[in-house]
C-alpha positions in Angstrom: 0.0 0.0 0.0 3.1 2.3 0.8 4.2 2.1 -2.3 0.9 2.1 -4.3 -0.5 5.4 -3.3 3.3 6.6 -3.1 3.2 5.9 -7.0 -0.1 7.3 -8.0 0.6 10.8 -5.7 3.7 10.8 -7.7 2.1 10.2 -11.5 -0.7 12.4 -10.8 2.1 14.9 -10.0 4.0 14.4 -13.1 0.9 14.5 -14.9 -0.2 17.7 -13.6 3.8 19.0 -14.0 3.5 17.9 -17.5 0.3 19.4 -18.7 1.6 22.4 -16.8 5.2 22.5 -18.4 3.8 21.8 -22.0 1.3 24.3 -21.4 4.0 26.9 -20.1 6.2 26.1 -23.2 3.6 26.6 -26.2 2.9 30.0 -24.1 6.1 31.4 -23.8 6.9 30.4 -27.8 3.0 32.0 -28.8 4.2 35.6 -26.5 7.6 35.3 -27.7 6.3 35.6 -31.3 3.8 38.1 -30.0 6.4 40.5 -29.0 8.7 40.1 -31.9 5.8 41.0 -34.1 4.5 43.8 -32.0 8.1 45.2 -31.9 8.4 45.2 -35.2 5.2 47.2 -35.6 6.3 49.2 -33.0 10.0 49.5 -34.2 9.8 49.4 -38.0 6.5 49.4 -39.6 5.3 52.6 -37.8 8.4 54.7 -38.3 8.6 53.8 -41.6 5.1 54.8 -42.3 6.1 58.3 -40.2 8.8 58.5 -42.5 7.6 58.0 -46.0 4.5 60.8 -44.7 7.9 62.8 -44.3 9.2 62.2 -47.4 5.9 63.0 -49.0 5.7 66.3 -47.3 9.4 66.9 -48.7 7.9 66.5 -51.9 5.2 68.6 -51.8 7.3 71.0 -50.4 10.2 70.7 -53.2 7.6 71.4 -55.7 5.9 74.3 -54.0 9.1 76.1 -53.2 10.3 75.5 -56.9 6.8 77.1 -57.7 7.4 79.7 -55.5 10.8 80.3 -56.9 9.6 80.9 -59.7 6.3 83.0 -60.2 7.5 85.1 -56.1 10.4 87.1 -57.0 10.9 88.8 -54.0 10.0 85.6 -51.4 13.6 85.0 -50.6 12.1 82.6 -47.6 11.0 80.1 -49.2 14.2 80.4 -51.6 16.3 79.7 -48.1 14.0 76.9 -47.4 14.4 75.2 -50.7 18.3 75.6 -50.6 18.1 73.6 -46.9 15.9 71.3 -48.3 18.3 70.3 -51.1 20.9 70.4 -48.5 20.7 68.8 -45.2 16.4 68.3 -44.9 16.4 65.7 -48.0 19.7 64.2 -47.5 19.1 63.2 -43.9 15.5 62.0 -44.2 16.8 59.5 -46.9 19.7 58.3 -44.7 17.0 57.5 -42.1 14.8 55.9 -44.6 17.8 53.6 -46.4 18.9 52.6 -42.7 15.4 51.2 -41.5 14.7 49.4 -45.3 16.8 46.2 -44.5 14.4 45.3 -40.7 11.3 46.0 -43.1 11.9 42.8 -44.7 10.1 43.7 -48.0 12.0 43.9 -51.2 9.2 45.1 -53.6 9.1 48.4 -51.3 12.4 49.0 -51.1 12.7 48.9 -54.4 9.7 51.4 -54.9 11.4 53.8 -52.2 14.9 53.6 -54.2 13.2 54.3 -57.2 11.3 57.1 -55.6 15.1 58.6 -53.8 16.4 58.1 -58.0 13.8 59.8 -60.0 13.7 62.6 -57.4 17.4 63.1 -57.3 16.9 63.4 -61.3 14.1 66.3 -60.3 16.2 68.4 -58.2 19.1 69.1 -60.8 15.8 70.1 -62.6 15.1 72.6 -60.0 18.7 73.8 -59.6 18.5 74.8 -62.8 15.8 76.8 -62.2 17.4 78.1 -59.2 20.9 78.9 -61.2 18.4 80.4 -64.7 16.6 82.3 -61.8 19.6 83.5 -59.6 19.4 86.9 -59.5 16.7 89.6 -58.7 17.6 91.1 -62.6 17.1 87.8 -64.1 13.3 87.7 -63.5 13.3 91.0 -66.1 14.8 88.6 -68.8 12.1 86.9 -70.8 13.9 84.1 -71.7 15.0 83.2 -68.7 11.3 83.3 -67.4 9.8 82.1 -69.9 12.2 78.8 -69.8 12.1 77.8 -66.5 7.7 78.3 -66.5 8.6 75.9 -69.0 10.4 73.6 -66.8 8.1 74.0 -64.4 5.0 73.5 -66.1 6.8 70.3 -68.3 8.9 68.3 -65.7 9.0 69.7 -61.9 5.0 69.6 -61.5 4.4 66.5 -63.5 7.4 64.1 -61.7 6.4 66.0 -58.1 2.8 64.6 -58.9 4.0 61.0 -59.8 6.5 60.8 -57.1 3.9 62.0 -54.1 1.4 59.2 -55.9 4.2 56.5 -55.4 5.2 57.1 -52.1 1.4 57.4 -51.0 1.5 53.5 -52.9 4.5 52.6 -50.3 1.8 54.0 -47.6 -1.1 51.5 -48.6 1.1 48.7 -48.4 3.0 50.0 -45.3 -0.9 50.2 -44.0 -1.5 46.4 -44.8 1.8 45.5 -43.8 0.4 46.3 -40.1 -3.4 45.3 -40.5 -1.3 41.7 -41.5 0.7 42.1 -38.3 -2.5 43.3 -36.3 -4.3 40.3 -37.7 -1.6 37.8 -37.0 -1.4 39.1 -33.6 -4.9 38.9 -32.5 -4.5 35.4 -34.2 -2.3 34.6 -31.2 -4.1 35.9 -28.6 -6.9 33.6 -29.9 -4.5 30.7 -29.6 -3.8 31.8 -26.1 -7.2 31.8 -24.8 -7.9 28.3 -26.1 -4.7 27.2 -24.6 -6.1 28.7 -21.1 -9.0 26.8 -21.9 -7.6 23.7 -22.3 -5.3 23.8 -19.4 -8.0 25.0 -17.0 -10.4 22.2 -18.3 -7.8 19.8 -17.8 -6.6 20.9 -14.4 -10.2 21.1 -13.5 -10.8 17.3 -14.5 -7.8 16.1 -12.9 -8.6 17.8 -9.9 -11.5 16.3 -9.2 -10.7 12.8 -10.3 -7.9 13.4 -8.1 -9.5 14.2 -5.1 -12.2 11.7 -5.0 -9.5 8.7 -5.5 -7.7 10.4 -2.7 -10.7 10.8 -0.6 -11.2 7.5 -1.0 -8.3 6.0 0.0 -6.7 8.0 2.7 -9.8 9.9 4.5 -11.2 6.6 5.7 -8.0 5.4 7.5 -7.4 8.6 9.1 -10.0 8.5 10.6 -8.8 5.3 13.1 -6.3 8.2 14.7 -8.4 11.4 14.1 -9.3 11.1 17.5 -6.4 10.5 19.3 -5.6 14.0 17.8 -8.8 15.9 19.2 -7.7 14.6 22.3 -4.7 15.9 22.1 -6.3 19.1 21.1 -8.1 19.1 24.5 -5.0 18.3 26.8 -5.9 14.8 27.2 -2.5 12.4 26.5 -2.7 8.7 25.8 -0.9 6.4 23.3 -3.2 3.9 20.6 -2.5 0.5 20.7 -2.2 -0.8 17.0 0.5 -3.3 15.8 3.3 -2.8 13.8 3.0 -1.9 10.0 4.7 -0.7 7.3 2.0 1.0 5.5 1.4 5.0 6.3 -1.4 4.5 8.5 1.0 2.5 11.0 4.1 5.2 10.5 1.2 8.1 11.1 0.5 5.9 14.6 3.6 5.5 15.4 4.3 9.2 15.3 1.3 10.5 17.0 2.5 7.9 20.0 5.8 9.5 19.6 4.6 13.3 19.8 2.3 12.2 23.1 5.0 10.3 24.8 7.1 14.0 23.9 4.4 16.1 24.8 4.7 14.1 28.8 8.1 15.0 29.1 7.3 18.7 27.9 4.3 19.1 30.4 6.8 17.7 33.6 9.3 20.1 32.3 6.7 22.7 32.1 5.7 21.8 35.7 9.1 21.5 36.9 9.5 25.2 35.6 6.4 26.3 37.3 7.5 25.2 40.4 10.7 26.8 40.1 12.8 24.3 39.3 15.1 26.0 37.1 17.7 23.1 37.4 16.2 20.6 35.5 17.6 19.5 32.3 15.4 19.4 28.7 16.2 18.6 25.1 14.2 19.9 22.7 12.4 17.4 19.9 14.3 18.1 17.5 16.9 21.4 15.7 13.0 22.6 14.2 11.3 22.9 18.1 9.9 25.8 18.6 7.9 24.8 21.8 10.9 23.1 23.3 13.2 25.9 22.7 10.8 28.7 23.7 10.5 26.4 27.4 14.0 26.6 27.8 13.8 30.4 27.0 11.4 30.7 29.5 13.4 29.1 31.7 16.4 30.9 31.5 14.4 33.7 31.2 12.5 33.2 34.4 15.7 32.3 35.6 17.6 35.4 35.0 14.4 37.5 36.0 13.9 35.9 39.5 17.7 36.6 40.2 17.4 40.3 38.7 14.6 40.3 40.9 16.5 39.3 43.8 19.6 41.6 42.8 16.8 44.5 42.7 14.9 43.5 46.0 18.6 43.7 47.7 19.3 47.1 46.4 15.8 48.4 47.5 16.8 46.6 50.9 20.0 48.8 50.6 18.3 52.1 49.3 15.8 52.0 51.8 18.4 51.3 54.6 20.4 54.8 52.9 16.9 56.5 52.8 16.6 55.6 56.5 20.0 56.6 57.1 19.3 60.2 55.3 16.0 60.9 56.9 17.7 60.5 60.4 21.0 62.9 59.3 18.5 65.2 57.9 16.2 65.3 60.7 19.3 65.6 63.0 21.4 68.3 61.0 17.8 70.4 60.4 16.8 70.1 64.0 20.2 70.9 65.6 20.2 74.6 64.1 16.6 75.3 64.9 17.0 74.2 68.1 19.8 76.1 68.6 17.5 79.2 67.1 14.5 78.5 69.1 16.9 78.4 72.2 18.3 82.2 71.2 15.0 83.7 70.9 13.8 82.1 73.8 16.7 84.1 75.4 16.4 87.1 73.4 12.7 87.5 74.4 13.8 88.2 77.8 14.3 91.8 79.1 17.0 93.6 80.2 19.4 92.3 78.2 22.9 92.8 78.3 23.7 94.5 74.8 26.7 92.6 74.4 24.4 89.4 75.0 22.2 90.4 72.2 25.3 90.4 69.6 26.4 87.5 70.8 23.1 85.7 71.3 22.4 87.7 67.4 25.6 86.0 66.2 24.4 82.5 67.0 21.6 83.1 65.0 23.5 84.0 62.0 25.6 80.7 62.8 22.8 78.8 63.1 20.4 80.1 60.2 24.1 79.1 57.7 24.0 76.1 59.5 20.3 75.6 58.6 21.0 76.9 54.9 23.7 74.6 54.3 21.8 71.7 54.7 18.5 72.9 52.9 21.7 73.4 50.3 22.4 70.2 50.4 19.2 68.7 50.7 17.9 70.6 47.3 21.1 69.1 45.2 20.0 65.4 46.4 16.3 66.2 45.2 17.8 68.0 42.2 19.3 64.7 41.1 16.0 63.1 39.8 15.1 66.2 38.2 18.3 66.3 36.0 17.0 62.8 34.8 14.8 64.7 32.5 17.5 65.8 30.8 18.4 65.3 27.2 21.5 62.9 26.4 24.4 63.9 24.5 27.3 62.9 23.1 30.1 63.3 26.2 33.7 63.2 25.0 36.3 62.1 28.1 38.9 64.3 27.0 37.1 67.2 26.7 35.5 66.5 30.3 38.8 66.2 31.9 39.8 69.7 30.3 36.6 71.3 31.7 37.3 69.9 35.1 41.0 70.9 34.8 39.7 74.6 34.1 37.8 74.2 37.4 40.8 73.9 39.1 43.0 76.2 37.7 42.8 79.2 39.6 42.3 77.7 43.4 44.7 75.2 43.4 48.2 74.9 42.4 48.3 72.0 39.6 52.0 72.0 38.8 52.6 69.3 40.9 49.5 67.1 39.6 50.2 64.8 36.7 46.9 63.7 34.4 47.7 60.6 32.2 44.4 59.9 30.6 43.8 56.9 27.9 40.8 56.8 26.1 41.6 55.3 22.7 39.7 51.9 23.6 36.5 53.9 23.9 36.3 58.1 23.8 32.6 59.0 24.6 29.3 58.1 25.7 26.1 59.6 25.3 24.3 60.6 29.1 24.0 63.3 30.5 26.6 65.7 30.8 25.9 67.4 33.9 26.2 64.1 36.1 29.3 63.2 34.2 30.6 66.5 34.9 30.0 66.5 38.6 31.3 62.8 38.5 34.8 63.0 37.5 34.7 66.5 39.0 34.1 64.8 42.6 36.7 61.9 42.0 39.1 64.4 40.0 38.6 66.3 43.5 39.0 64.2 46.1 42.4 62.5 44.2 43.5 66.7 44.8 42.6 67.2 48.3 43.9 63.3 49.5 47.4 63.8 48.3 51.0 63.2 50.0 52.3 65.7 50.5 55.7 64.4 50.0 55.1 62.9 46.9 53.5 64.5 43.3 50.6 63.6 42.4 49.5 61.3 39.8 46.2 60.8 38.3 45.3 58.3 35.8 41.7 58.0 34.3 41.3 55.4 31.5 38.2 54.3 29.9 37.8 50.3 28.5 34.9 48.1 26.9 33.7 45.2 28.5 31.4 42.2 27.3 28.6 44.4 28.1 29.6 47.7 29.5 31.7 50.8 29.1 34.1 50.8 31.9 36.0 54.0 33.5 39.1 53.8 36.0 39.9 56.8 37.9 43.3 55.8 39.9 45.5 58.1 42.1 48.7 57.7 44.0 47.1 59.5 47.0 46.6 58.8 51.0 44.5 55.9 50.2 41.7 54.8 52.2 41.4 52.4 55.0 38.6 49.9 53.6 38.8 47.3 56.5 37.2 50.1 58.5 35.3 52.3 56.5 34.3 50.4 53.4 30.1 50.1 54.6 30.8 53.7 54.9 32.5 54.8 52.0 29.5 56.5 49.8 27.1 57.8 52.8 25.7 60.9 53.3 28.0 63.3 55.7 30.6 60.1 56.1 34.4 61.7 56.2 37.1 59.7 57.0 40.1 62.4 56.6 39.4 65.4 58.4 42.5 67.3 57.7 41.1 69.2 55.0 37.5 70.7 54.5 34.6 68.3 53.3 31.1 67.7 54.1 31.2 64.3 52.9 28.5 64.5 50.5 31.2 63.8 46.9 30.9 60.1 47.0 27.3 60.2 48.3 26.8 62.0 45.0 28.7 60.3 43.0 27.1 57.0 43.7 24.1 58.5 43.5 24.5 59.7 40.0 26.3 56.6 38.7 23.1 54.6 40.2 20.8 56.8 38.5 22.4 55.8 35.1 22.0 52.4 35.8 25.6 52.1 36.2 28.4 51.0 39.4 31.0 52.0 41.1 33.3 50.4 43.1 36.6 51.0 45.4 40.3 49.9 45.9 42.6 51.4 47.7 45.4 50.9 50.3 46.8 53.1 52.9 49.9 55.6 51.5 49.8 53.6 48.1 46.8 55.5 46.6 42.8 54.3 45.3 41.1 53.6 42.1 37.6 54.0 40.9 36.1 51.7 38.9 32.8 52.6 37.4 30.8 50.3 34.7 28.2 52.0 32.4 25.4 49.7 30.3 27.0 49.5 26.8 24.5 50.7 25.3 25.4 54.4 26.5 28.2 53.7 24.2 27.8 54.5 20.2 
């Protein structure tokens, strides 16, 4: 049976591809002639036609001016337009004519044409000699001379003009049935066409249907045994069909739908599995063409990836909320400690008979206290300033130019003769963000690296940019005091933390600069070591990066 219906399918096929390919091959041969006539309607006959009407009017034209020549003394224009048709307008309409004569294909009126181009070459030495009898104004006041060339006129330039213009309007007719043939013959193929359309649609047609009621026959009613193992499918439920071993389709089509259900178990544990988290567990797709398999194991990696992002992101809301905690005390603290202080003053101040050395000084605290209380609205309003500046548009941000600006910062508070900069940036030179966090950035590091020198020693900075596997990375690296991470390193980028306090500092640089980098989805991270110096390292999302 395998190799019964295996033969017919294929016949019927080749049948089909037969009457198709014959079909296909008398077409293309009936619209290759088609266009070869049509082009040479299109490409010969027609111009030709245009070109003997041209040769006509030349004609008429030749024997009007001659006319004119004649009997119009005075009508030098048409004289001039004579000359040019004797020159270049006759000349050049008969090389057009004698180069399109060999595609016409018709002896009989090419001979017709040459006779026409000889007898009228014969005609215009006639009418030069007109033109030479009649050259001059004074020549029209000799008799003979005007009485001979009426003569000519009347005896050879009219009568030949006549019978030329009637041959070339013979060359017309046929020119004219030339293309009614061609017209004819053409529709003659498009008739051929259409019954060839016919025949291939009627024979399709009764193939078709012979076709599929053999097929009908002979496969429907089998397929039917397994139809419903596939409904169930269709509705979730699993189960093998018990049949025994064939050879025929029928068995192979069992034997595969067994195959997909016992597959389709092992997808709905691993599906399970996956639901229950179980992101360990092993799966091989079906086969290279799987598309469910593969898109489970996306989902799994997938799910995978997104419940530790997840976790990554619940721990840094764990840690954000810890520094929001953290900030809300130090504000609370640093805000009340001034107005306390204030309250306390004008508590004392509202008391009479004061001293009025007590009221400067009392007055004095005041002032102390209301800078106190500015300095930390100050600083609160360049936290809450930072999600503002999100807003901001992104632009290109080269790294050289930055360090230049930040440089400029510098260069009239601090003595920078003793600062080395060694900056590398030829692995990567820019990124777009936004400049005014990159700016206060490597103006805070650029800072600190200034104010945490040796003194004994010059200073070195070095800031380098490189690109990872999937970020832009920049090193900022000093040779400075260094900083003590076994004590301060929980500490190292909170709000108000100092850990040097021989120069001036709020402790707010690496607050902000954590902040910033955290805010462009990037991170920053620390090593140092005491009297040696500290680096930097902060990792921007490569897309930043163009």
């Amino acid at each position: 049976m395998v190799f019964t219906i295996k033969k017919r399918i294929w016949g019927s096929f080749l049948a089909l591809t037969a009457v198709f390919v014959i079909n296909g091959a008398i077409t293309i041969l009936i619209l290759s002639k088609s266009k070869v006539l049509s082009d040479h309607v299109e490409q010969v006959i027609d111009p030709a036609q245009q070109l003997m009407q041209d040769l006509k009017m030349v004609l008429i034209e030749s024997k009007m001016y001659t006319t004119n020549w004649v009997f119009l003394r005075s009508n030098q224009e048409d004289k001039n337009a004579l000359r040019g048709l004797h020159s270049y307008g006759y000349p050049y309409l008969r090389a057009k004519i004698n180069d399109l004569l060999p595609a016409l294909e018709n002896q009989p009126m090419a001979d017709s044409i040459h006779h026409i181009f000889q007898v009228f070459e014969q005609l215009k030495e006639v009418e030069r000699g007109v033109m030479l009898n009649l050259n001059s104004f004074d020549d029209y006041d000799d008799p003979t001379k005007k009485m001979m060339s009426e003569q000519i006129l009347e005896d050879k330039v009219i009568p030949v003009s006549n019978a030329l213009i009637s041959s070339v309007d013979r060359v017309l007719l046929n020119a004219k049935k030339m293309k009614f043939n061609s017209y004819t013959e053409l529709e003659n193929y498009r008739s051929y066409l259409k019954t060839l359309i016919s025949i291939l649609a009627v024979s399709v047609i009764g193939m078709s249907v012979l076709l599929s009621y053999y097929f009908t026959k002979v496969i429907t009613t089998p397929i039917r045994k397994i139809r419903q193992i596939i409904n169930d499918l269709g509705k979730g439920i699993i189960h093998k069909v018990n049949y025994s071993e064939s050879r025929d389709e029928i068995g192979q089509m069992v034997a595969s739908v067994n195959n997909l259900s016992e597959k389709l178990l092992e997808t709905a544990t691993f599906a399970r599995e996956i639901g229950n988290r179980n992101f360990t567990l092993s799966y091989t797709p079906l086969s290279e063409e799987d598309q469910l398999g593969k898109a489970l194991l996306t989902m799994r990696d997938n799910l995978k990836v997104s419940e530790e992002s997840l976790m990554k992101t619940s721990s840094n809301l764990i840690r954000r909320h810890k520094v929001l905690e953290q900030y809300t005390y130090i504000i609370s603290h640093n805000l009340r400690s001034p107005v306390a202080t204030m309250c306390g003053l004008a508590d004392i101040l509202a008391q009479p008979g004061l001293d009025p050395e007590d009221n400067r000084t009392i007055v004095d605290g005041l002032t102390q206290s209301a800078r106190k209380l500015d300095k930390v609205i100050f600083d609160l309003n360049q936290i809450l300033e930072l999600k503002n500046d999100l807003h901001q548009i992104r632009e290109k941000i080269i790294f050289d130019q930055l360090v230049e600006d930040t440089r400029f910062l510098f260069k009239n508070s601090i003595n920078t003769d003793d600062i080395t900069f060694h900056c590398d940036f030829s692995e990567v030179d820019h990124v777009h963000s936004i400049k005014s966090y990159l700016s206060s950035i490597f103006f805070n590091l650029i800072s600190n690296s200034i104010k945490y020198r040796r003194p004994d020693t010059k200073l070195n900075i070095n800031i380098s940019s490189t690109q990872g596997e999937h970020t832009t990375i920049l090193s900022f690296r000093d040779n400075g005091k260094g900083i003590d991470l076994n004590k301060n390193q929980e500490d190292l980028f909170g709000l108000y933390k100092r850990f040097d306090f021989s120069v001036e500092g709020k402790g707010m640089g690496l607050f902000m600069v954590r902040s910033q980098i955290e805010e462009l989805n990037g991170t920053i991270s620390c090593n140092s070591i005491i009297n040696v110096g500290t680096e930097f390292r902060i990792e921007f999302p490569r897309h930043q990066t163009i």
